[in-house]
C-alpha positions as CSV (number, residue, x, y, z in Angstrom):
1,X,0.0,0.0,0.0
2,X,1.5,3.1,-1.0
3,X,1.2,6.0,1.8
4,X,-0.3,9.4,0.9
5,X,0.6,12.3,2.9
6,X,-0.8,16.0,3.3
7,X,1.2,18.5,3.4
8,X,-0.6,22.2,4.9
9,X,0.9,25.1,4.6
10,X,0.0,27.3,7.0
11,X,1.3,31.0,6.9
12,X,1.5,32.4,10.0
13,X,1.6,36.1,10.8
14,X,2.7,38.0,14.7
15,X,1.3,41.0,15.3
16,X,4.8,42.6,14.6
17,X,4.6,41.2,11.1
18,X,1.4,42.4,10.3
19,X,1.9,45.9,11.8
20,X,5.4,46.2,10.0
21,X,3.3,45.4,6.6
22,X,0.9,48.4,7.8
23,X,3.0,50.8,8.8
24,X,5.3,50.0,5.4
25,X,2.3,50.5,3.0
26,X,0.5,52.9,4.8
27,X,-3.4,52.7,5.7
28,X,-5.7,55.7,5.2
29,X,-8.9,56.0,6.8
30,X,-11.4,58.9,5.9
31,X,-15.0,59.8,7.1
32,X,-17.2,62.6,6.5
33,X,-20.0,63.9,9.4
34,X,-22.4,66.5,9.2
35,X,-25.0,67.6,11.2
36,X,-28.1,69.5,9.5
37,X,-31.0,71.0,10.2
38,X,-34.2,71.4,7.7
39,X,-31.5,71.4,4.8
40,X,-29.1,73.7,6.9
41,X,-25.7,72.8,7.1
42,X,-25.1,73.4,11.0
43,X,-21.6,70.8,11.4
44,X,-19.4,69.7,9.3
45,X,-16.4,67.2,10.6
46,X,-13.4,66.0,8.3
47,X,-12.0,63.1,9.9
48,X,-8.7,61.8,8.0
49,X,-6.3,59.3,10.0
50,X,-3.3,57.9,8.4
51,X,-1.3,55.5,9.5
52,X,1.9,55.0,8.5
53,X,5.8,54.9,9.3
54,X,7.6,57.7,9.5
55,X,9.9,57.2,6.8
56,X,7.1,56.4,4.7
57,X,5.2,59.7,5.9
58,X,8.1,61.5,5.0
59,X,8.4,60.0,1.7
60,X,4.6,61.0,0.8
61,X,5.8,64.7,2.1
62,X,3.9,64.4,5.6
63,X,6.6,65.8,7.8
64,X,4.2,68.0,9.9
65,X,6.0,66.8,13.7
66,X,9.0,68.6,12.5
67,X,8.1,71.8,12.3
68,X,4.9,71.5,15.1
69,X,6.5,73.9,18.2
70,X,4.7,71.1,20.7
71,X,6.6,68.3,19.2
72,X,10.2,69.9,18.1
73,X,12.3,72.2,20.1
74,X,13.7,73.5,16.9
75,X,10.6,74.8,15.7
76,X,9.6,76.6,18.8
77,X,13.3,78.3,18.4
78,X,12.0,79.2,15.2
79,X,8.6,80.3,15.9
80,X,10.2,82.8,18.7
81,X,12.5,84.1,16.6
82,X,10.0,84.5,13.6
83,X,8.2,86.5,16.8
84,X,10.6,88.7,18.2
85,X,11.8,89.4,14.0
86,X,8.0,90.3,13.6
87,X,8.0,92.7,16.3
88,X,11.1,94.3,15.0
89,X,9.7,94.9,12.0
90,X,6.8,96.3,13.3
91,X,8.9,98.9,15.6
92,X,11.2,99.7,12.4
93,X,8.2,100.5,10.3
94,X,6.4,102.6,13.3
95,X,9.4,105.0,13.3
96,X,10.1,105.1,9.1
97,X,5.9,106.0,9.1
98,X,6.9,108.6,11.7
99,X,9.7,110.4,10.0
100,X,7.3,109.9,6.8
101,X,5.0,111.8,8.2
C-alpha cells in the first residue's frame, strides 16, 4: 500500500509582522459627518487618520511633527525668533511711518 501524505501550509503572521506590513504600506482611513438641520448645514467634521511609518510619511511629504513647536524644540526656536523678528519689523516700520510723516 503506498502512503499518501498531506502537506498544509500554513502562513502564519505575529502581530509585529502584520503591523510592519501596515506601517510600510501605509493605511488611510477617511469619514465625513455632518450635522443638518431642515436642509441647513449646521456641522461639518473632516475626519482623515493615516497610518503610517515615518519614513514612509516622509516619503509621501507628511513631515508636519517637525516643524509642530509642541513636538520639536527646533521649531519653537524658530517660531520665537519669527516673533521677536516680527515685532522688530513692526517697531522699524512705526518710526520710518513717523519720519514719513
Amino acid at each position: 500500500m503506498a502512503e499518501t501524505r498531506f502537506q498544509h501550509d500554513v502562513q502564519t503572521s505575529t502581530l509585529a509582522d502584520i503591523l510592519e506590513r501596515v506601517l510600510d504600506k501605509g493605511v488611510v482611513v477617511a469619514g465625513d459627518i455632518t450635522i443638518s438641520l431642515v436642509g441647513v448645514e449646521l456641522l461639518n467634521i473632516k475626519i482623515r487618520l493615516l497610518v503610517a511609518s515615518v519614513d514612509k510619511a516622509m516619503e509621501m511629504g507628511i513631515n508636519w511633527w517637525q516643524t509642530d513647536p509642541y513636538l520639536s524644540s527646533n521649531a519653537k526656536r524658530l517660531e520665537d525668533e519669527n516673533r521677536v523678528l516680527k515685532d522688530r519689523l513692526e517697531r522699524i516700520e512705526a518710526k520710518v511711518a513717523a519720519v514719513a510723516s
